[in-house]
Each structure stands twice: as C-alpha cells, then as structure tokens.
N, C-alpha and C positions, 0 to 999 in steps of 0.2 A: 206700744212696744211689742216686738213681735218676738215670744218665747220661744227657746230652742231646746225640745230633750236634756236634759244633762247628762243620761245613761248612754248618750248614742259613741258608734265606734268612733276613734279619733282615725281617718285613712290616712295611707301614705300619698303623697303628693305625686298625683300624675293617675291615681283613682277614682274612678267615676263614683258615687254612690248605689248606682244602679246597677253596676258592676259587682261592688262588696253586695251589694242583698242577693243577686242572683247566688256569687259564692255559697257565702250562709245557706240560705234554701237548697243549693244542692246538697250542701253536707248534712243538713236534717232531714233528707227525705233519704239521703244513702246511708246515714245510721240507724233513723226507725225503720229502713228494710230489714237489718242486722237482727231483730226480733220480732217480727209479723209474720213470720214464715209460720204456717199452721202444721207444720210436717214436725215432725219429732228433729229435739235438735241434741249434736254432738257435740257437746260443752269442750271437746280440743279443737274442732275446727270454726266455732262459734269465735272461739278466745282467737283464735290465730284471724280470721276478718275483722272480728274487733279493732286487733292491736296494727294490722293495717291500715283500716280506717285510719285512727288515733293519730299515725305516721304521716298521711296523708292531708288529715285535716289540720296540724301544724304546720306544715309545708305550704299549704293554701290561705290559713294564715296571715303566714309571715307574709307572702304575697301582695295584704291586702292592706294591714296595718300592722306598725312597729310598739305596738302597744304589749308590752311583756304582761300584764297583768291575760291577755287572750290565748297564751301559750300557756299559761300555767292554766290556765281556763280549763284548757283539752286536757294537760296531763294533771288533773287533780291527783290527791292522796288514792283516790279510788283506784285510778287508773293504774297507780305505781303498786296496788295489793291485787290487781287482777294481772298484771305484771308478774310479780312474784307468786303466785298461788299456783298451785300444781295443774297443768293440763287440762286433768281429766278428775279433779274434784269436784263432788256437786255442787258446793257452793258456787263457783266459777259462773256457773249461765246466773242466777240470782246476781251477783256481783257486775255483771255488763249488765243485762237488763236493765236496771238500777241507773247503771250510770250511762247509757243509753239514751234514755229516756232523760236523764237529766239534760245532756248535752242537746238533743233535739228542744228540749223545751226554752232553753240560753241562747241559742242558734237562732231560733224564731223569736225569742223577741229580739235580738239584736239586727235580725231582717228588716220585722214590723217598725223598729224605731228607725231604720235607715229610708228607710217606706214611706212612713210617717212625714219627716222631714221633707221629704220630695215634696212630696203633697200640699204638706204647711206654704212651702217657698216656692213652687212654680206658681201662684196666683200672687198676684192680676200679672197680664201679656205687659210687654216693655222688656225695652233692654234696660239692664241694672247698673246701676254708675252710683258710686258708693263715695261720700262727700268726705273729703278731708277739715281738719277744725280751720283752717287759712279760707279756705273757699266762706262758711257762716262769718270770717273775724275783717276778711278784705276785703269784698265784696262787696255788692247790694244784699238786700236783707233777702232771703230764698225763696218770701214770697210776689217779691218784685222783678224777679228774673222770667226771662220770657224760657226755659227748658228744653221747650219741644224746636224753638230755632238756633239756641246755642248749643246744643249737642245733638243737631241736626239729627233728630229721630221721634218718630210718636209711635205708641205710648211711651212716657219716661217713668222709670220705674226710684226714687232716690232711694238711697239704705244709708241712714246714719251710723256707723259703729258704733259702739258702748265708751268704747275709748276716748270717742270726740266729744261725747256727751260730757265725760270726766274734765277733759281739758276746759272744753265752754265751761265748766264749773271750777276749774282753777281762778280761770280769765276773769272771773268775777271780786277777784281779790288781787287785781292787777293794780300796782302804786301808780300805773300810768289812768288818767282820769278816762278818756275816752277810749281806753280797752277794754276798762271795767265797765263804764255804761254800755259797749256792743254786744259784751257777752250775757248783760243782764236781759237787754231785749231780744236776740236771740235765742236764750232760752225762754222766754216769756215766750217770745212767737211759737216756738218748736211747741210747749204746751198748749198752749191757745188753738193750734191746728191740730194735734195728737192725741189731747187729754180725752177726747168725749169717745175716741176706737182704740184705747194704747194697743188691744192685741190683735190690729190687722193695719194693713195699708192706709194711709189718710190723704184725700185728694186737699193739690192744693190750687190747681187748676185742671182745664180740659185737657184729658190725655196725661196728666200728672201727677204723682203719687209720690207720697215718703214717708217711711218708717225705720222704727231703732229696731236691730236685733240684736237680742242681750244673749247669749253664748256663751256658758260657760264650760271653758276646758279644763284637762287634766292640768295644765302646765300653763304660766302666763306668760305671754310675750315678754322682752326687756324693757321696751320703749314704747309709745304710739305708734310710731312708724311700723315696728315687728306687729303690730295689732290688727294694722290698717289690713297690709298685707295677709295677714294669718286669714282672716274675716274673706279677703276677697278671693283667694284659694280656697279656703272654705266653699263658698255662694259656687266657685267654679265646678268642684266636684259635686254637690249636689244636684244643678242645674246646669250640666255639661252642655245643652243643645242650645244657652241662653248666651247672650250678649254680655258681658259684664266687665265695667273699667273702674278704676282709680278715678278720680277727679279731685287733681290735688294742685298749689299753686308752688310745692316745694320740690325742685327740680330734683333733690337726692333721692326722694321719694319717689319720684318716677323713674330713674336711672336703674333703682332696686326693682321697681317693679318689672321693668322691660327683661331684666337679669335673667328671671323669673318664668317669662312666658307670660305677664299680667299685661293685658290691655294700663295704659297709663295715658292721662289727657289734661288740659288744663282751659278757662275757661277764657275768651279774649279782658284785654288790661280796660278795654274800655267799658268794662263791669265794676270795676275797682273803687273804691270808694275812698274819699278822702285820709290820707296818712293816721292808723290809728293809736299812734305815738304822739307826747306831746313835744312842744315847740314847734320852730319854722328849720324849715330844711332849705340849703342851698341849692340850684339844680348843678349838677358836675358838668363837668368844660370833659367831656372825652370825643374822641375819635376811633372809627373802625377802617382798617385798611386791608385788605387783600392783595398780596404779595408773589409772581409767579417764582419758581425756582432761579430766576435770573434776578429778582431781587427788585423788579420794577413795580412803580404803583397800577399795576391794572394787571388782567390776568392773560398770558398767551400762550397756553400751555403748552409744553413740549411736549412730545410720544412721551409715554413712560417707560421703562425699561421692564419689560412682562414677560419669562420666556413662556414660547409656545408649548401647549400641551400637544402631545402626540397621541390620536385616539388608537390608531391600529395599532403603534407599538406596544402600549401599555397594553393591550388585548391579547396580543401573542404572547410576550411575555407573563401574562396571566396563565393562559393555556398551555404553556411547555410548563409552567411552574408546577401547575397542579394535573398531572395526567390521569386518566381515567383508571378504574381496579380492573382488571381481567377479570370475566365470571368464573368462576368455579361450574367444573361438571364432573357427574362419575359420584359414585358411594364414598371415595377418599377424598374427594377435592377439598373438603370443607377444614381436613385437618391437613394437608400439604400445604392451603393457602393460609389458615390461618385466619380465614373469616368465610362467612357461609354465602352462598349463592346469592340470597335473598338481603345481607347487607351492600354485598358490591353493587347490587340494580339500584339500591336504595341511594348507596354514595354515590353512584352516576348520573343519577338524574337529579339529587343534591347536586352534583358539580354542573350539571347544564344549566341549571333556577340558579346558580352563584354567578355564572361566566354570563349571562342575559344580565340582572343584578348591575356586575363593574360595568357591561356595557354603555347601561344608564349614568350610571356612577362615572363613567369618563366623556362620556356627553354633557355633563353636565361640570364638569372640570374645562372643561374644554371653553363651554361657556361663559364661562367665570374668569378665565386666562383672558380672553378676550373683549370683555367688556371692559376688564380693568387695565389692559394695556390701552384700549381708547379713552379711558376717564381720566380726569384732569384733578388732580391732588393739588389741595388749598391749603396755603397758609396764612391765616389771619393771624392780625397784628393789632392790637387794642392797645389804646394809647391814655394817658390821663393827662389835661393838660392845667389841670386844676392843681393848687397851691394846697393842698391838703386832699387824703388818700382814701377811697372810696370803697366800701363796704358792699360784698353780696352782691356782684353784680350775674347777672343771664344774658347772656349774647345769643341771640335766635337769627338765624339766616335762612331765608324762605326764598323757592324760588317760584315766580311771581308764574306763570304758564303753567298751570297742571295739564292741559292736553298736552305738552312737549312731553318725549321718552325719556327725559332729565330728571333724574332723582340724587337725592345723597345716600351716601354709604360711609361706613369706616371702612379704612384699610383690612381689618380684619374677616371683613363683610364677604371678601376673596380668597382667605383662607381655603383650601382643598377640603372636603371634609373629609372625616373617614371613611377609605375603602371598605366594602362589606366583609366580611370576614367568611373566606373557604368553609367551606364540608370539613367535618372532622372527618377521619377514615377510621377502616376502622383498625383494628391490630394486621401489620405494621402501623407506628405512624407514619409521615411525611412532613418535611419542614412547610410552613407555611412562606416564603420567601417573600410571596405579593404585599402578604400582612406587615412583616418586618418593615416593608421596602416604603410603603403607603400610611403611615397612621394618621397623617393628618395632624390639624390644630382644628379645634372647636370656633365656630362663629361668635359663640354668645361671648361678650367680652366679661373679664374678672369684677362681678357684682363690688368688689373693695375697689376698685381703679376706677374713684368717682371724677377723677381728673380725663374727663375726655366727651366727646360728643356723642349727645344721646339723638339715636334717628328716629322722626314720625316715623307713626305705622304705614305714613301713603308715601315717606320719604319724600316729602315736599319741605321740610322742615328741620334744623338741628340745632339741635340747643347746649349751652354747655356752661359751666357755673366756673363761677371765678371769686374764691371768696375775697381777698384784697388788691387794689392798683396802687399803687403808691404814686404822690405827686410827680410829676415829670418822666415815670415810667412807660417805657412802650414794651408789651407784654406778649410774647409771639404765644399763640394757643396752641392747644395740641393738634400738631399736624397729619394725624390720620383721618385728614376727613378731604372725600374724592366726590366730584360729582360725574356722575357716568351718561351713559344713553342704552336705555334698555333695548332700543334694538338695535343694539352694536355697531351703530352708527359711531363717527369721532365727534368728541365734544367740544362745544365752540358756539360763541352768538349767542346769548343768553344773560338776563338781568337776577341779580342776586339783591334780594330787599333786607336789610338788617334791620335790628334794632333793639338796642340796652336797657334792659331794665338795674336799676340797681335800687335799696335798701337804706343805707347810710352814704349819704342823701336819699330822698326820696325821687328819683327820675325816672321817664320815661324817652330817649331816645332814641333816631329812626333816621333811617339814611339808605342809598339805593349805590350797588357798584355796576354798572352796564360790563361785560367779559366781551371783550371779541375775539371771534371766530379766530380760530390757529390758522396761521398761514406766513 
C-alpha cells in the first residue's frame, strides 16, 4: 500500500503540484529576505514590507488552494498584533522577525511535502490507469488479464484506490453466492501479490505494476464514485507530465469523468466473466435502428442547416468596436487625457495581442461552422421486442475505419467558444460591445445531463446509458449526436458497428448499419 503525507496541501483543481511548491519556496525565500539584511533595520519600514508580504502571500494562496485553514496560516494572532502595534515601536522588528521566521519555516515544509509526494509517485515509468471495483467484480481475475495489450501501452502502471478496496470488502458479505466468493478471492489475490511490498509498486507481470494508495484528506468524498474521481485529480496534479485514466465498466462514471477533463476508458466485454449474480438470465429480443430526418430506416443525410461564419466581418467589427487610445505628449497630457503616456502604448499593443487573439478565435469558429454544416446528425432508435422490460442497457456505436476523417461529436461539440476578452483601458472606460455581442456556450456538456452521449477520446466511439426499455417500446435516444469529416469533407459512405450491452438480463448484442453516401 503506497502511503501519502497526511499534512500535504489539499490544491485547487487545475494545480500542478510542482507549481504550488515553486509558490511556497518563493514566498519563504521573499520573507527570510525581510530579516537577513545585515544593515541596521527601520522597524516602520520593516513593518510596512512585512505587511505587504502578508497581502501578498494570501493572494498567492488563495491562488493555489481553497484550503481556509492556509489563510488564517498567513494572518495568525501575530500577524493581526504586528498590525495593530505602533510603527515605530521597538518591539515591532522582534514581533516580524518571530513570525518571519515562523512562516518561512511552515512554507517549507509545506514545499518539502508537495516535493516529497512527487518523488514517492513519479516511480516506476508507465502510464497510470486507476481500476474501478466493476473492473476486480466482472472481469477476469487481474492477474489473468494480458494489460500491456488491452490498454495498448507498456509499462502499465495499476493504482487501486482505498475506496475499491472498502467496496471489495463490502462484496464480501454479498447474499448473492458468487459475488461473495469473487470478492473473497480477489482480495485474496490483491494480498498474495501486495502483501510481501504493501509500501511500493508490486509487479504482476512484465511491464506490469499495482498498488493501493491510501490518502487521506481534509474532507471525504460522498460516494465511491466522488473517491474514484477525487484520487484521479489527485495522481493528475501531482504527476502533470504522466498519462493517467479511469478504467471503469460504469458508464456514469466515465461521463463524470470526461465532465472533468479525466481521461475515462473501459476494458473490451470479451474480458467479462460469467454473470456474477445468481440465477439464469434470458438474453432480450432488442433491436437498434438508425433513422435519417426523413424518417427512413437507413441513413441519407441531408445538408444541415449551419449559418455561415463570416471571418473578416467579425474582425472589423472587432476593430471599430475597440479603437486604439491616442498617446499623450507634452508636461499636461497625462492630466487632460486622463491616463499617462505609458498606459496608452501599454493598451495598444494589449489591443494588437487581443485583435491577433479573435483572429484565431474566428478561424477557428469558422471551422467549426463548417464541419458541422457537412456532419450528418443521427437519430437512433432502440427498440425492445421482448415481453418483459430490460434493465441497464449501454448502446456503443463505433465506426469501423479509423484511417477515414469520420469521427463523432455532440451537437454541443460546435458550440462557438468564447470570444477573448478586450484590453481593459484605462480611465475613460469604453463599452466592450465584441464581448456583449460573442459569449458563447461552453463545449463540456452539463456533468448532471447524464442522459446523452459520451464521446471516445479518438471519437471513434459513443456510448450512451439507458437505464430502462419497456416491453414493446421503441425508444428514440438523445439526438445530439453528428458524425462529421475532419477534413471538411461531406459526410456519406460509411459503416456504423453497434452493439447492446445490458444488465437485467444479462446480454451481449452486436449488429452493423452500412450509411450511404448523400446524394
């Protein structure tokens, strides 16, 4: 089991850890400057760099992590009597010094533990894929899986969370017979392999590695899933330059994860091992059908209706929106304009790096306009044709050509993003009107809108969950899903491979739609 600091900082999401230690280390080498000075020192201007500091290193911070107990860190009891204490009292340099020195000494080690953690978890090389408890319960046993061919990469690095381990130990007092035997010999194996290293990596073949990392935070997740997640943000900011996925078989779970920014993967059914519930399952009578806008069974898409982006127009109107400041010259200028020489050079060549900036930003609008007026919007239609109603099912649709420029998307996937946002100027203001006029909708789709399809990362692939069909229902899916041509070719002539997994029953089915070409 590979141990983790408990003291170390909690960061905010989207922080490197390499990042927060350089912080820290600046700020303890710029407050033990505040007292090394060998010159005679002036206890009011000593206090006044202090209490800048202090300003400073809150602000930094906050920056890094939302952790309130590091804000009150900075402004201790001390801080707030070196605050209140007169100027130019002697106590005054005794009182920073003191807490100086305190602060540099909490600053480093809070470095040395972000430090530390790098070091513990950047060994052994491998990309990190972090096993959910479905992968150990439905599966082959972990060490019968071939690793380094089903998540096509060597070295594989595994990382069991804490959390999985808790569930495997739920599982064991499962009333269903053979959940309880999987999860007994699963944890059996998982010791058998880990017990003789718990605190480093333990091979389970060549190129193969797995271990637990037990972590504990200020705060505990709600559920497994919030755990999964938490753990693999985690492994992210520690080890920013590494590889690291999810590998889960529960499709909500990777939806969240994608939400996210989290790499999310799952491993093929044909690893799956016999139903670990008891009784006999029926297989279900369903059908998948692909449906064009006209309503027929095969797909022939029509243009979509896409207006055009216009790159030069949005560009002048950028550039009349936000005109350049006049410089200031002469002893008066600076109070007749109302800002100084040296801010108006500053705001203008801000406004040159903004209007280069939308340039790209409408190029790439432009591009987006256009691939999705050639992409061909699917409507799938899953049907049940079975006398009783079917549980849990996943519909995957892959398209079989990865050399073709065909990939999937959601609708939302063409969303505009956001225009950059103008130069401030400086007194006067000026209305931003581009801003107003452009804000855009966000790509990542609402992490709660688990109703809709989740894209592979190589967008050869999209999956989408359906928790019940009901006998004799035909069930149209969420219709924001487009397959396009990345290089703005139109779309047409091309085979789409399905296929259902569902739950209650236990199935597996697979079925192929041929699309032809529009015309």
């Amino acid at each position: 089991m590979t141990p983790v600091d408990r003291g170390a900082m909690e960061l905010l999401k989207g922080v490197t850890a390499r990042h927060a230690a350089g912080v820290l280390r600046d700020l303890a080498k710029r407050a033990n400057s505040l007292v090394v000075d060998p010159g005679p020192i002036n206890p009011s201007s000593l206090r006044e760099s202090y209490l800048a500091w202090a300003t400073d290193a809150e602000e930094s911070l906050a920056e890094i992590t939302d952790d309130e107990s590091t804000g009150e860190r900075v402004l201790s009891n001390r801080h707030w009597r070196i605050v209140d204490a007169p100027p130019s009292a002697p106590h005054t340099s005794s009182l920073i010094e003191a807490e100086v020195k305190s602060q540099t000494r909490w600053l480093g080690r809070s470095a040395q533990q972000l430090e530390d953690q790098i070091k513990h978890l950047e060994e052994p090389d491998g990309d990190i894929f972090l096993l959910d408890s479905n992968i150990f319960l439905q599966f082959r046993l972990f060490t019968d899986i071939d690793w380094t061919e089903t998540l096509s990469c060597n070295p594989v690095r595994l990382v069991v969370p804490l959390t999985v381990l808790t569930e495997l130990d739920d599982k064991k007092n499962s009333s269903k017979s053979s959940l309880s035997k999987r999860a007994h010999k699963v944890l059996s194996e998982l010791n058998a392999t880990l017990g003789a290293s718990a605190g480093r990596p333990s091979e389970i073949s060549d190129g193969v590695t797995i271990e637990v990392i037990d972590r504990e935070r200020a705060s505990s997740a709600r559920n497994a899933d919030d755990e999964i997640l938490a753990e693999a943000q985690y492994l992210t900011q520690i080890l920013d330059q590494r590889n690291i996925a999810i590998v889960s078989d529960d499709t909500s779970l990777r939806l969240r994860a994608s939400a996210r920014r989290l790499r999310a993967l799952t491993i093929p059914d044909s690893l799956k091992i016999v139903d670990t519930s008891d009784g006999v399952r029926a297989k279900p009578a369903t059908k998948l059908v692909l449906r064009s806008t006209s309503g027929l069974n095969f797909l022939d898409p029509p243009e979509r209706s896409v207006p055009e982006f216009n790159i030069m127009a949005v560009l002048e109107r950028a550039a009349s929106s936000v005109e350049p400041l006049e410089v200031p010259y002469g002893p008066t200028a600076n109070f007749a304009f109302r800002y100084s020489r040296e801010d108006a050079v500053k705001y203008n060549s801000a406004r040159d790096a903004w209007l280069s900036k939308m340039g790209d930003w409408a190029k790439k609008c432009a591009f987006l306009r256009t691939i999705s007026r050639n992409g061909a919007q699917l409507l799938v239609v899953i049907s049940n044709s079975e006398e009783t109603p079917i549980n849990n099912l996943q519909v995957v649709l892959n398209l079989e050509d990865a050399d073709a420029p065909l990939r999937f998307a959601r609708d939302s996937d063409f969303d505009l993003p956001k225009a950059p946002a103008p130069p401030k100027v400086p007194k006067p203001s000026i209305p931003s009107m581009l801003a107003r006029a452009y804000k855009g909708t966000p790509a990542i789709p609402d992490p709660r809108d688990l109703w809709g399809w989740a894209i592979s990362d190589d967008r050869l692939s999209a999956t989408i969950e359906v928790a019940k069909i009901w006998q004799g229902q035909s069930l149209p899916l969420d219709d924001d899903i487009v397959v396009y041509d990345a290089s703005e070719g139109v779309v047409g002539g091309f085979n789409i491979a399905w296929k259902i997994l569902s739950s209650e029953p236990v199935a597996t089915i697979t079925g192929k739609i041929s699309v032809r070409p529009r015309g």
